[in-house]
TORVEXDREN-384272 format. One line per field, with one value per residue (C-alpha): x, y negated, z negated; residue in one letter; residue number from 1. Coordinates in Angstrom, 3 decimals. Each point is the difference from the previous one (the first is absolute). Layout:
u <- c(X_...)
v <- c(Y_...)
w <- c(Z_...)
aa <- c(A_...)
i <- c(NUM_...)
//
This chain:
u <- c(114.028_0.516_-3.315_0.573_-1.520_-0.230_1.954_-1.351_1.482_-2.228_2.136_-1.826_1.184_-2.003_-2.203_1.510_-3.794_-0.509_3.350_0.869_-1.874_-1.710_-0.068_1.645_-1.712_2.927_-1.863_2.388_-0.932_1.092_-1.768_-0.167_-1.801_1.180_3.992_-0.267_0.893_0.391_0.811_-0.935_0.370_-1.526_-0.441_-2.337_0.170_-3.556_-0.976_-2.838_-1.405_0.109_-4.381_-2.572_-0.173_-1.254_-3.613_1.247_-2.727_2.859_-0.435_1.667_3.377_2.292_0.457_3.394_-1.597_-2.862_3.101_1.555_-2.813_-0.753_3.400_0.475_-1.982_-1.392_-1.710_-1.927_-3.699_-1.522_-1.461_3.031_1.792_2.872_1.609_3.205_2.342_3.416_2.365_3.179_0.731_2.898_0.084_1.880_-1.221_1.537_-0.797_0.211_1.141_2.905_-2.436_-0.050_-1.138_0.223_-2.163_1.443_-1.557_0.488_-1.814_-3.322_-2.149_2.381_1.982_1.355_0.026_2.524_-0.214_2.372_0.952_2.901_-1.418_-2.278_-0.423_-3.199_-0.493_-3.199_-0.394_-2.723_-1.535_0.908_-2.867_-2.286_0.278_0.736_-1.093_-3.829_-0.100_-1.107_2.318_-0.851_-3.108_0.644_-3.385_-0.288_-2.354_-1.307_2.952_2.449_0.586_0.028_2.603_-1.714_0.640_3.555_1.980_1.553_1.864_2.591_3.371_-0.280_0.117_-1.823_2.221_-1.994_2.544_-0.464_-0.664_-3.193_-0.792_-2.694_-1.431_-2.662_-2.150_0.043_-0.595_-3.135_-0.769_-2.910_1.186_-1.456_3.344_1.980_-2.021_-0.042_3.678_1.207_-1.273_1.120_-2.084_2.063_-1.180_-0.345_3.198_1.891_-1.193_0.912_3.464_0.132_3.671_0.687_-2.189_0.744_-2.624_0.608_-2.646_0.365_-1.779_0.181_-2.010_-0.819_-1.804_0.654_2.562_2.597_0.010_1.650_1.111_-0.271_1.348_-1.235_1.613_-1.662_2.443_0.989_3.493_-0.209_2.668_1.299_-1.960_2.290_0.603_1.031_2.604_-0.118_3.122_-0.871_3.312_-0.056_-3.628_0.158_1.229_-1.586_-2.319_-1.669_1.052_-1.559_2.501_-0.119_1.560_-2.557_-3.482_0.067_3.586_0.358_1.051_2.418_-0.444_0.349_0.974_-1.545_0.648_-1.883_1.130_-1.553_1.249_-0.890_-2.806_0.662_3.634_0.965_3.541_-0.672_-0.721_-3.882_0.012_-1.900_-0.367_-3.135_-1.442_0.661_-2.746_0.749_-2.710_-0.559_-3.249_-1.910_2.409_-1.480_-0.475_0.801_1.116_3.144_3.767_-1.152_-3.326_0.388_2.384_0.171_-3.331_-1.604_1.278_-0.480_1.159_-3.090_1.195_0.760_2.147_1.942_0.811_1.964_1.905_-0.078_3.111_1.974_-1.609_-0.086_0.615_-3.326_-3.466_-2.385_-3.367_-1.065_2.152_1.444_-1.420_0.531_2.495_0.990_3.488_-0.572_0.994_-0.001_3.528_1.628_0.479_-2.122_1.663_-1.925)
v <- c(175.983_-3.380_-2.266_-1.640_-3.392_-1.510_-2.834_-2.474_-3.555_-2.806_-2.784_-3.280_-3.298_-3.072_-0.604_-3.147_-0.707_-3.683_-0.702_-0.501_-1.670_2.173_-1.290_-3.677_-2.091_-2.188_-3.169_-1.715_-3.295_-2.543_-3.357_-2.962_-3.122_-3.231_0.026_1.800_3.728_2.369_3.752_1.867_3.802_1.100_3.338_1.096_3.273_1.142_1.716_0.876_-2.325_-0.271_-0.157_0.413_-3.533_-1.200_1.488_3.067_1.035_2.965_2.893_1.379_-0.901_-2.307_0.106_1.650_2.757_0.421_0.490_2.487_2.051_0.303_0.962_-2.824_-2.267_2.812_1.275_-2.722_0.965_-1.708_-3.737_-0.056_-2.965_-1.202_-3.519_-0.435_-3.388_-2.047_2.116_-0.937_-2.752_-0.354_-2.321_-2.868_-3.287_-2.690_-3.108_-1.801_-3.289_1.700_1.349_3.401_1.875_2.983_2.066_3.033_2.001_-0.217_2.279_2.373_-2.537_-2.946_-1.950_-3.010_-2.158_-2.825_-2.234_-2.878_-2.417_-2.394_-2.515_2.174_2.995_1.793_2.927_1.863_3.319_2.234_-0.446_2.900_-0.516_0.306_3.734_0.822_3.381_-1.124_-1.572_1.984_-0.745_2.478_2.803_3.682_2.026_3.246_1.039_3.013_-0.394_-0.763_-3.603_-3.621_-2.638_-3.330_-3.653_-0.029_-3.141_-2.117_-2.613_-2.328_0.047_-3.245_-1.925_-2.823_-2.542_-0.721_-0.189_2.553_3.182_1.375_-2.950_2.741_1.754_2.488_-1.356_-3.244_0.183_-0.746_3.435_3.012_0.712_3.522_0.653_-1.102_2.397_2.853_-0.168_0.242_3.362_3.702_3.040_3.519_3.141_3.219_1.460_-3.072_-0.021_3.851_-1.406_-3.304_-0.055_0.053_-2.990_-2.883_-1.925_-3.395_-2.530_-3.333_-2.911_-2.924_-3.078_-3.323_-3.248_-3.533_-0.714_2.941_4.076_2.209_3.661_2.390_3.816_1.876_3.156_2.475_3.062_1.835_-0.096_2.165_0.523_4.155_1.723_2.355_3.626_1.724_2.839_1.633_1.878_2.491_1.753_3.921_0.104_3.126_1.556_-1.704_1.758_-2.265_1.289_-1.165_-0.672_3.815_-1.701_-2.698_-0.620_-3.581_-0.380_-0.019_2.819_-0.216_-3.052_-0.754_-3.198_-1.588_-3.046_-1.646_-1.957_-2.621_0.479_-1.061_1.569_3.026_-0.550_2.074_-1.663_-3.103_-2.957_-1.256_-3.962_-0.380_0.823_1.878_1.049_3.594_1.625_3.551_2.048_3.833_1.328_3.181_0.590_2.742_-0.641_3.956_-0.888_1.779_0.657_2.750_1.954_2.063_-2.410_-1.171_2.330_-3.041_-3.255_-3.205_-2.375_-1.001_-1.922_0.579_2.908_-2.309_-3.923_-3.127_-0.874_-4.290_0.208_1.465_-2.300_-3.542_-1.489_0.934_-1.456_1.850_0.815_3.370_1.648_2.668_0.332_-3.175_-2.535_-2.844_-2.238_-3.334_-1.645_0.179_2.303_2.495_2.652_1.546_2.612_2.243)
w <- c(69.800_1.017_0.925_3.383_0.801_3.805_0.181_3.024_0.581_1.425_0.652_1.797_1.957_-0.588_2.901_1.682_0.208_-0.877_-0.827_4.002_2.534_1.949_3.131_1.627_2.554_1.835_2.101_2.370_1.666_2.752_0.433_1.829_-0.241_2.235_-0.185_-3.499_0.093_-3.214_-0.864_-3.008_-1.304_-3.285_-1.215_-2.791_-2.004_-1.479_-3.221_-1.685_-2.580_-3.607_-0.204_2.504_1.884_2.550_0.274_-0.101_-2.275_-1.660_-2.286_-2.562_-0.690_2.116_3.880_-0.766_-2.127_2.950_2.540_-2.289_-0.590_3.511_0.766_2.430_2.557_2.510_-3.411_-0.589_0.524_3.162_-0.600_-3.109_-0.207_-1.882_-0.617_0.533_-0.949_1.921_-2.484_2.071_2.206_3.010_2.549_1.959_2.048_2.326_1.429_3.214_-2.277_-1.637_-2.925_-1.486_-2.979_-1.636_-2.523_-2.579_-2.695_-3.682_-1.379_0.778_2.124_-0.913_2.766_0.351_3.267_0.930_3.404_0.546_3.035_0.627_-2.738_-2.380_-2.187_-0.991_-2.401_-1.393_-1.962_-1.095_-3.280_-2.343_-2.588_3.193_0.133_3.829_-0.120_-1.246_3.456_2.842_3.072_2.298_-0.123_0.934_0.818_0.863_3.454_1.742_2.264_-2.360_-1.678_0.539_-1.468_-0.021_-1.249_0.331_-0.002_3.490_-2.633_1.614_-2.310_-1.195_-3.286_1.002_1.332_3.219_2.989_3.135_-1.954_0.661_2.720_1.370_-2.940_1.020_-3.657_1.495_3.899_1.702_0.773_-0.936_-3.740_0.642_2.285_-2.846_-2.285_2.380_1.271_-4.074_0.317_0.428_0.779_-1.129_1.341_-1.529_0.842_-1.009_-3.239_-0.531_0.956_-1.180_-1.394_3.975_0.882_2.051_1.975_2.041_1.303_1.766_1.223_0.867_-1.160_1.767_-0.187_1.499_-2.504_0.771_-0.643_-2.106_0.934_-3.062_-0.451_-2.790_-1.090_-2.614_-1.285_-2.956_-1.842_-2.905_-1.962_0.314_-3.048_-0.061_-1.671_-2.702_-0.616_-2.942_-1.634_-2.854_-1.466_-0.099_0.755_1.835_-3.244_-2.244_-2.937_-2.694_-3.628_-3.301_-2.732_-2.063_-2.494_-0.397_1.716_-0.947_1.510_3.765_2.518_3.088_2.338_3.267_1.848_3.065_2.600_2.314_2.560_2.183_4.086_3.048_1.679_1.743_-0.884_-2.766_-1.241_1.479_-2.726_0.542_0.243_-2.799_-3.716_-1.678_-3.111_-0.380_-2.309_-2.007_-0.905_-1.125_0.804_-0.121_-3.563_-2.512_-3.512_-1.427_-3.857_-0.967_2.030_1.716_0.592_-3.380_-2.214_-2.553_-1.233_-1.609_2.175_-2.001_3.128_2.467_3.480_3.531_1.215_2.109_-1.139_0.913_-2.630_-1.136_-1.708_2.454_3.067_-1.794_3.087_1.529_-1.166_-1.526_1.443_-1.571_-2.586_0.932_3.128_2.210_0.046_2.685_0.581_-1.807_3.194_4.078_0.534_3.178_-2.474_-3.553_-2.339_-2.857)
aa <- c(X_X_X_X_X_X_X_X_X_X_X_X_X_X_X_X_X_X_X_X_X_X_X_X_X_X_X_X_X_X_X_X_X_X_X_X_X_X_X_X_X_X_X_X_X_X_X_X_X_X_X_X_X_X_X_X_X_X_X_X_X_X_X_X_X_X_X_X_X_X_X_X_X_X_X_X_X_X_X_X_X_X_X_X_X_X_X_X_X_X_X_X_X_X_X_X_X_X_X_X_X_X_X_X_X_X_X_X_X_X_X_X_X_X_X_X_X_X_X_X_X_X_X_X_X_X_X_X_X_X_X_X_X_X_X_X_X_X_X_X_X_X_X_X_X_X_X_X_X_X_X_X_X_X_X_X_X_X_X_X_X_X_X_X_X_X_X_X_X_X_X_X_X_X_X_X_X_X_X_X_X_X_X_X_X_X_X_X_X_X_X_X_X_X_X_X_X_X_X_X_X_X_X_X_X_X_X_X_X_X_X_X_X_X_X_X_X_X_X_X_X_X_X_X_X_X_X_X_X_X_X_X_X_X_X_X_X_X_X_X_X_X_X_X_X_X_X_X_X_X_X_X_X_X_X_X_X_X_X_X_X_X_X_X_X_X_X_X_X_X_X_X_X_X_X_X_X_X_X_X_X_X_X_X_X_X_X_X_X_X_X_X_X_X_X_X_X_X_X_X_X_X_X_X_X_X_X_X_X_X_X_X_X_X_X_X_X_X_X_X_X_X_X_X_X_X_X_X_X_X_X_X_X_X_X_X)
i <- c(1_2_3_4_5_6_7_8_9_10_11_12_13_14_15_16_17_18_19_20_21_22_23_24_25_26_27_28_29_30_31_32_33_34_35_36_37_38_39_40_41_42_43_44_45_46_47_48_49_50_51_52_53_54_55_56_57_58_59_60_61_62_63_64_65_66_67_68_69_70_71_72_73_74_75_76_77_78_79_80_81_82_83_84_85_86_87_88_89_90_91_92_93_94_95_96_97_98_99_100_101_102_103_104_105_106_107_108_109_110_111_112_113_114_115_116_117_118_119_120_121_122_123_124_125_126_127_128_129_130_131_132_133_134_135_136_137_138_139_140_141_142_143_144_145_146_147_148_149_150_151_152_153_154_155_156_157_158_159_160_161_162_163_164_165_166_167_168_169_170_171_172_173_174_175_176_177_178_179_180_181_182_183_184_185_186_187_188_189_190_191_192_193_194_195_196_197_198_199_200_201_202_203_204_205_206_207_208_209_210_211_212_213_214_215_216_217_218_219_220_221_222_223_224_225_226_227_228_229_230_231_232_233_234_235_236_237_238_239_240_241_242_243_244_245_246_247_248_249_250_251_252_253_254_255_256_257_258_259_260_261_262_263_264_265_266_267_268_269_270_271_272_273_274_275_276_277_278_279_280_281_282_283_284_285_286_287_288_289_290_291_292_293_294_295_296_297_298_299_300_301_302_303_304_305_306_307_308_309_310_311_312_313_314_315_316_317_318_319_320_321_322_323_324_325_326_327_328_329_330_331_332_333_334_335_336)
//
């Protein structure tokens, strides 16, 4: 009789994890000191640093690992905190003397910032070799009622020029620091946290001394990129019965090809906006020697019931032989 052998497919998408901000803070200003008047916009998208910074104290592993294992921010254990770093940088600013600048990103926590006027040009750019994600931009904690964001950052766009932009920074007014400190803050209930990939808090305020005021918006929210889903096409599976090779125990039996293919999710059909790394795994596969349960009488061949074969998937990498494999790169669509 023939030996059957469960067959079960675990197939995985990279977590997008640290590899995307997870959450933005967007501060919007308008200030005005004397006849000078300025607007600025930057947005900031957070991640979780590279070490523990920050006097974060840590544990084991990085902040990214921590998130990971806790299976997101509402599982971090009350008093947790993680450090998070400026991974990517929008944002726009004008002045009432003609001036305006402009900042983009270059790589993970790397931007570059431009500001000109009618007669000069200024430039400055982050320092690669300084490692922007050892350096704790904002702190996320974790509370009995949910969380606190802390620390973020009220920067003018600006390159250092001078001119009208930022005439009434809230850093350098004569005002309580502690309303700076407490306004660059965000508390997060409970049930916000349990849907955090819907969040999207505003504040404002407005600050004044003798010199002028500045109004400033801050807006908090999530833009994750759609994990999405997996279908997974297995030809003649219904039908399908594993046979050893009765010719040959070393040789293999029949085969049976599968695809898996990245969509949208909850849109079977519909292409996902994003790639993954689709992993291919047998588990749970008996190790019976022989073809079938009673040949040949005296089996020489020792191995798993059920195997991947290297040859035939070369274009896959390797984890476990036999058993596990994954596609070399980020791709829509894996074959075995």
């Amino acid at each position: 009789m023939r030996r059957l052998a469960a067959l079960l497919l675990s197939l995985a998408l990279l977590p997008l994890g640290a590899s995307e901000p997870i959450f933005r803070i967007k501060v919007t200003m308008t200030g005005r000191s004397g006849d000078a008047s300025f607007s600025s916009s930057l947005e900031i998208g957070y991640a979780p640093c590279a070490i523990w910074t920050g006097g974060s104290g840590g544990g084991t592993g990085s902040p990214a690992e921590t998130l990971e294992k806790a299976g997101g921010l509402a599982g971090l254990h009350k008093g947790g905190s993680l450090p998070f770093y400026a991974k990517t940088y929008n944002g726009s600013a004008n002045g009432s003397d003609g001036s305006s600048a402009d900042v983009m990103t270059l790589g993970p926590g790397i931007a570059r910032w431009k500001e000109r006027d009618k007669y000069n040009a200024s430039e400055r750019q982050t320092d690669a070799t300084d490692r922007p994600d050892h350096r704790q931009a904002v702190r996320f904690t974790r509370t009995a009622t949910g969380a606190r964001i802390t620390d973020f950052d009220l920067g003018v766009v600006s390159a250092g020029l001078g001119g009208y932009i930022g005439c009434a920074n809230p850093y350098g007014m004569e005002i309580d620091g502690q309303l700076v400190v407490k306004f660059c803050s965000f508390e997060i209930t409970n049930e916000e946290l349990a849907n955090w990939k819907h969040l999207n808090k505003t504040k404002s305020q407005t600050f004044t001394d003798v010199n002028g005021s500045v109004s400033v918006t801050a807006q908090l929210y999530v833009e994750l990129e759609d994990p999405g889903e997996v279908d997974v096409e297995i030809e003649g599976y219904d039908s399908w019965i594993p046979t050893g090779n009765l010719d040959s125990e070393a040789k293999p039996g029949n085969t049976i090809r599968v695809k898996a293919k990245v969509h949208a999710t909850g849109e079977p059909g519909m292409e996902a906006d994003r790639k993954a790394r689709i992993f291919f795994e047998l588990v749970k596969v008996g190790e019976e020697p022989g073809v079938c349960a009673n040949w040949p009488t005296h089996p020489a061949e020792k191995g798993y019931d059920l195997r991947i074969l290297q040859p035939e998937n070369a274009h896959l990498e390797l984890i476990t032989k036999d058993l596990k494999f994954k596609t070399k790169n980020l791709v829509k669509e894996g074959k075995l």
